[in-house]
C-alpha positions as CSV (number, residue, x, y, z in Angstrom):
1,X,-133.4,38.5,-58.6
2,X,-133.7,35.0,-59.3
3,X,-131.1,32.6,-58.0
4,X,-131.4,29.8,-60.8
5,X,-131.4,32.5,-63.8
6,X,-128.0,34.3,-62.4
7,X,-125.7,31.7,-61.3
8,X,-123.1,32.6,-63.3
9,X,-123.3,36.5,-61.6
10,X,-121.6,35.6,-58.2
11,X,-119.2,33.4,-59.6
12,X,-117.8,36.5,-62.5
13,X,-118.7,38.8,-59.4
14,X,-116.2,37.5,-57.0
15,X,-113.6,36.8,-59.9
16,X,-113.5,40.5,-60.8
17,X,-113.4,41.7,-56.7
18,X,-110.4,39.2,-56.5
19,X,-108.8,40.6,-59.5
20,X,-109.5,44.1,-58.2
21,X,-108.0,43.0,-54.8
22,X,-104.8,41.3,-56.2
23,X,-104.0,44.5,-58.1
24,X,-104.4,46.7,-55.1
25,X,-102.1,44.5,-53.1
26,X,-99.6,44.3,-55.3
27,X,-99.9,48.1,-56.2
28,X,-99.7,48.7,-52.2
29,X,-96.6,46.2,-51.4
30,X,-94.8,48.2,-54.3
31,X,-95.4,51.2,-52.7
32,X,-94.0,49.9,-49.0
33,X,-90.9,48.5,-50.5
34,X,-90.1,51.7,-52.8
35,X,-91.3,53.8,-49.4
36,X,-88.7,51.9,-47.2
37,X,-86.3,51.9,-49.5
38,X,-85.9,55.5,-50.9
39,X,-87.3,57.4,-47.7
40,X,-84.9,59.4,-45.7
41,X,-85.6,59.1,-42.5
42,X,-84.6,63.0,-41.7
43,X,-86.5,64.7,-44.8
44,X,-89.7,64.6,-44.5
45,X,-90.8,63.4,-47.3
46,X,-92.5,60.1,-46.4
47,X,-96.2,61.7,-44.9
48,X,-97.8,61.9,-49.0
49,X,-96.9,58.0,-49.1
50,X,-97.9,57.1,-45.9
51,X,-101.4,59.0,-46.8
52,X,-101.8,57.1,-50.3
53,X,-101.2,53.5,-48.2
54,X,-103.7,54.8,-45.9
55,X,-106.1,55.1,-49.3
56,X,-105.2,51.8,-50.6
57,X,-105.9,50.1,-47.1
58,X,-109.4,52.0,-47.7
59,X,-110.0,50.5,-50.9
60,X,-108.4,46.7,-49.9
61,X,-111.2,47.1,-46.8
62,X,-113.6,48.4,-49.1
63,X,-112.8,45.9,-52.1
64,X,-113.0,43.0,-49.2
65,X,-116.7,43.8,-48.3
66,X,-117.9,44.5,-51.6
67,X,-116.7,40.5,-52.6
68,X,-118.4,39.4,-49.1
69,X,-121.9,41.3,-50.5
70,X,-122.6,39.1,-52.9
71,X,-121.4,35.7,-51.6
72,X,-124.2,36.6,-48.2
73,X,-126.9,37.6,-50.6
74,X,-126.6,34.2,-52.8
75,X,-126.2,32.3,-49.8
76,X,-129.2,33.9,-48.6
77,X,-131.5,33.6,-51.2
78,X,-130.4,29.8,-51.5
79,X,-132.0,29.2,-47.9
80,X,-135.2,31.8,-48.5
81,X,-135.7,29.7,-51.6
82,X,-135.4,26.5,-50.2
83,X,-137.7,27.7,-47.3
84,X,-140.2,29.1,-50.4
85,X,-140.2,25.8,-52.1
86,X,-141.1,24.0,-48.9
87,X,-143.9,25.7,-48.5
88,X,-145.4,26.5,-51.6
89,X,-145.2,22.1,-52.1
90,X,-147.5,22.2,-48.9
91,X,-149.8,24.5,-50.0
92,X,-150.1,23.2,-53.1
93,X,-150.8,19.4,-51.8
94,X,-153.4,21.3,-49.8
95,X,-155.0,23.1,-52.7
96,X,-155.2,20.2,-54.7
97,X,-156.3,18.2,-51.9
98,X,-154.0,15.1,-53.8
99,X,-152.3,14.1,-50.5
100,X,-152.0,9.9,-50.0
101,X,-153.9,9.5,-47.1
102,X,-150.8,8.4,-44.9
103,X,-149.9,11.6,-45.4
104,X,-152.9,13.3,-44.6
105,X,-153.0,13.8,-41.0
106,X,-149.1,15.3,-41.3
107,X,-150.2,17.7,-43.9
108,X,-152.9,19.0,-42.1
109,X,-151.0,19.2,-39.2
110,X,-148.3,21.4,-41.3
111,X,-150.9,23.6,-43.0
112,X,-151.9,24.4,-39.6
113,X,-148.2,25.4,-38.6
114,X,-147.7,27.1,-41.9
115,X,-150.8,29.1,-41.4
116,X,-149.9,30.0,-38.2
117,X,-146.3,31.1,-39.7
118,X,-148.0,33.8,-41.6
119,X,-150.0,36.1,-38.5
120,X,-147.9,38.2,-36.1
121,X,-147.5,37.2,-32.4
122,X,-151.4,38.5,-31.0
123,X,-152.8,37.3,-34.4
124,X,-151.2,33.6,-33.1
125,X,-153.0,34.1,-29.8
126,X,-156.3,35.4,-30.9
127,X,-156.5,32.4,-33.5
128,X,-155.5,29.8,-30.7
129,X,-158.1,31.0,-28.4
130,X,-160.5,30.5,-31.6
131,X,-159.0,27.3,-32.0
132,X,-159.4,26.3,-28.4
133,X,-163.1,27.4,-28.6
134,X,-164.4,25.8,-31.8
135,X,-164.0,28.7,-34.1
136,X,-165.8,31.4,-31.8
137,X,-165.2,33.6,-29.0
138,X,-166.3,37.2,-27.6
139,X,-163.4,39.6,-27.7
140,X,-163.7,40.5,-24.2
141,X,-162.3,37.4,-23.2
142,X,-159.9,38.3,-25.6
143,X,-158.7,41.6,-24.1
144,X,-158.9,39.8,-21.0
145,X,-156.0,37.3,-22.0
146,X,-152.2,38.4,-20.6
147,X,-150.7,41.4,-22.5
148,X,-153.9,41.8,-24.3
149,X,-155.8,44.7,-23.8
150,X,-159.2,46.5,-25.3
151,X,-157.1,48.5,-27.9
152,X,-154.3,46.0,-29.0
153,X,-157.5,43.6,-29.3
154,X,-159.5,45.8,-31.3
155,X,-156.3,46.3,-33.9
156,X,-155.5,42.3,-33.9
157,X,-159.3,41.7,-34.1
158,X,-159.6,44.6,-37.2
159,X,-156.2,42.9,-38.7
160,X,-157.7,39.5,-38.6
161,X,-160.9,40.7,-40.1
162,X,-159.4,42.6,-43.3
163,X,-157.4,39.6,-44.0
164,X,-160.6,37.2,-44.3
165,X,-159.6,35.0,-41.2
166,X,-162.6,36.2,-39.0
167,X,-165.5,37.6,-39.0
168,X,-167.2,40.0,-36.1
169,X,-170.8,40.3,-35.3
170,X,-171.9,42.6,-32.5
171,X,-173.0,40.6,-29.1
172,X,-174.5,43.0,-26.7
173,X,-171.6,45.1,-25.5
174,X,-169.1,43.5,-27.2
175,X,-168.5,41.4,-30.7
176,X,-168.8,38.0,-31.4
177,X,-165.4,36.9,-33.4
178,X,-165.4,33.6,-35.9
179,X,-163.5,31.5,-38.3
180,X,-164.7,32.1,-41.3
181,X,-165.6,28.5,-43.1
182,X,-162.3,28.4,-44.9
183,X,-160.3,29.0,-42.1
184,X,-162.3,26.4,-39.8
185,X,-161.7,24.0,-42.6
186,X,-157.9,24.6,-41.9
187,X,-157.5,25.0,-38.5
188,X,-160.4,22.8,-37.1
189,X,-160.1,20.5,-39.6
């Protein structure tokens, strides 16, 4: 759903919980004041009313989170699509390659970071040890590295492969893993 297209949905959303809301009340506060003032306390008659205030409490509760729904999901989106617009205005400057050259060194430095952003936790290490080493490493010292081991490697190492980032040639008992050129060209600079 697109936040600039709907702004008028939360607004008419929340209007018509409110509304819903208001009318329960009242409807209930009717029903405690005709309750105290025609029930007999020796009769009996007072557990169907006390089970229809226990309904409309139900809906009040369930009116309350239904109006609370809406306002998290638009306040939500709002940050996600600030976040989105940040980046996409840094990939962009990178694409075009139409960055002042003051700016140059920061938006390298960001690409970098937003790169980074995108792999999972031993994607990040893998690509830091590649870093470290100029774009090339063996993937034993790789399953070598803390809470690494030969099969987590192998996944993170197949991962980073099918996505483009690396590629693997075979080096005697073990593989070779590189930057491919485009990702030297963003992380190496």
């Amino acid at each position: 759903m697109n936040v600039n297209s709907n702004k008028w949905l939360l607004p008419v959303l929340v209007a018509v919980i409110l509304i819903l809301f208001g009318y329960f009340a009242i409807d209930y506060y009717n029903h405690i004041s005709e309750d105290s003032a025609c029930q007999n306390p020796g009769s009996g008659m007072g557990q169907g009313r006390v089970l229809s205030q226990t309904y409309y409490l139900l809906i009040l509760i369930a009116l309350s989170v239904c109006a609370l729904i809406p306002i998290l999901y638009y306040l939500i989106s709002r940050n996600v699509k600030g976040q989105l617009e940040r980046n996409m205005k840094i990939i962009s400057e990178i694409v075009n390659n139409n960055v002042p050259k003051s700016k140059k060194e920061d938006t390298e430095k960001s690409s970098k970071i937003l790169f980074l952003k995108f792999l999972s936790y031993g994607e990040n290490k893998v690509i830091k040890k590649l870093i470290e080493n100029n774009g090339t490493v063996l993937q034993s010292e790789i399953s070598r590295m803390p809470n690494m081991g030969k099969v987590r490697t192998h996944r993170i190492v197949t991962d980073l492969k099918r996505k483009g980032i690396i590629t693997i040639e075979k080096y005697g008992k073990t593989n070779r893993i590189n930057l491919t050129d485009d990702s030297k060209n963003v992380l190496l600079g």
